[in-house]
C-alpha positions as CSV (number, residue, x, y, z in Angstrom):
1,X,-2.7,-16.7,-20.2
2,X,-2.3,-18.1,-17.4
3,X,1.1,-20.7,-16.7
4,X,2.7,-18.5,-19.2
5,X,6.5,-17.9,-18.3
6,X,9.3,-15.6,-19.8
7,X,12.7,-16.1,-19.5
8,X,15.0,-13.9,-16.7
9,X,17.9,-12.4,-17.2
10,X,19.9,-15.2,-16.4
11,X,18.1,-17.9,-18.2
12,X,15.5,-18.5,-15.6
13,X,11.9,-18.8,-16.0
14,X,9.7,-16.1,-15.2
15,X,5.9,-16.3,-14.4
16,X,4.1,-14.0,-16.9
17,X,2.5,-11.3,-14.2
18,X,-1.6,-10.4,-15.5
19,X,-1.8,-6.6,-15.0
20,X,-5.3,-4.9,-15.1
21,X,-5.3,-1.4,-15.8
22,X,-7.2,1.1,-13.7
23,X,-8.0,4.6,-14.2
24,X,-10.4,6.8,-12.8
25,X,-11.9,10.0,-13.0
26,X,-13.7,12.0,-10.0
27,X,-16.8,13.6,-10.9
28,X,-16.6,16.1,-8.4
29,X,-12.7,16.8,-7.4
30,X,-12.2,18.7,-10.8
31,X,-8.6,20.2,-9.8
32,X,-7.3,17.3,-7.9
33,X,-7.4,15.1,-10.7
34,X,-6.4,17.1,-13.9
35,X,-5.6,14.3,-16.3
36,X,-7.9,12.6,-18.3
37,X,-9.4,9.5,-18.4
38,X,-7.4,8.7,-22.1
39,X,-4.4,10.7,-20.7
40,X,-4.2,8.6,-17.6
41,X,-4.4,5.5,-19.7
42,X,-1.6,6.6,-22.1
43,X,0.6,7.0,-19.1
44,X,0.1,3.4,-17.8
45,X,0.4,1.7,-20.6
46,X,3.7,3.7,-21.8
47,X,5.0,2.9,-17.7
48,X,4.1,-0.7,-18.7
49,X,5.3,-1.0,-22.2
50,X,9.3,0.6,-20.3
51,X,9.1,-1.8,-17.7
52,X,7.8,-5.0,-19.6
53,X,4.4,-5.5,-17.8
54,X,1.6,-7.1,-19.3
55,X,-1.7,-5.4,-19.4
56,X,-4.4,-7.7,-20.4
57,X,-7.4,-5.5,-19.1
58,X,-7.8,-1.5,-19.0
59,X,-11.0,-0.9,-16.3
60,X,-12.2,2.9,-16.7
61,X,-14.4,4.4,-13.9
62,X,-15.8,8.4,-13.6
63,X,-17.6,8.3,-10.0
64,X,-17.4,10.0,-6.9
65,X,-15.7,8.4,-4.0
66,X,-17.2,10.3,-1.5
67,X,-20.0,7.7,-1.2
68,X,-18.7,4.3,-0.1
69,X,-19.7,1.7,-2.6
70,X,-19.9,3.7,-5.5
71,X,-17.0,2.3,-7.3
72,X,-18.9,-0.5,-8.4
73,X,-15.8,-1.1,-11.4
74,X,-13.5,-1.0,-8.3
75,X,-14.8,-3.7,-6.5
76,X,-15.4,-5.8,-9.2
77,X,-12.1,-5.3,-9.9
78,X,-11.1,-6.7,-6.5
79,X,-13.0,-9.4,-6.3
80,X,-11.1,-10.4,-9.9
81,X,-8.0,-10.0,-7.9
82,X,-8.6,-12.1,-5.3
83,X,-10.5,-14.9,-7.7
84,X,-6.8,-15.1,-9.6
85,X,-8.2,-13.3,-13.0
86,X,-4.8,-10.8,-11.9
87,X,-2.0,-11.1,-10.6
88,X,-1.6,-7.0,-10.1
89,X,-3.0,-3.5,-10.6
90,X,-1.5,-0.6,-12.3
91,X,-2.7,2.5,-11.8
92,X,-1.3,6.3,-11.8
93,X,-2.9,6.3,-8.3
94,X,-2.0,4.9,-4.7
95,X,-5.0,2.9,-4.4
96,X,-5.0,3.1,-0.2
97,X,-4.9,6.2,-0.1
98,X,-8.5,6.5,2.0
């Protein structure tokens, strides 16, 4: 997909942004996090479909972050990032939040 473009609103072309998906699911902080796994996904992908991003990867994760490096889906995730598989994350979280 990548070197895709889409045309701007004046005629200009775009590059076609790679979006991956992330949602996650605390196995211990029950209240703080009251939606779903599905839920959460639903939301992003309705934000995206409004807002014309393209999602070409949903990454689901139910782990405690308490312990550093067990977000192994996370990382991975990262390391996509910065090896050009994305060009951005959505999430219904602020992912620098600790």
């Amino acid at each position: 997909m990548k070197g895709k473009s889409i045309l701007g609103t004046n005629g200009e072309e775009k590059p076609l942004l790679r979006y991956v998906l992330y949602a996650r699911k605390s196995s211990e902080d029950v209240g703080a996090q009251a939606k779903s796994l599905p839920d959460q996904i639903k939301d992003c992908l309705d934000y995206a479909e409004n807002k014309g991003i393209v999602v070409v990867d949903t990454l689901k994760e139910s782990h405690s972050a308490k312990i550093s490096g067990r977000r192994p889906v996370f990382a991975k995730m990262l390391k996509d990032l910065e090896a050009g598989k994305y060009d951005g994350i959505l999430s219904p979280y602020k992912l620098g939040n600790r």
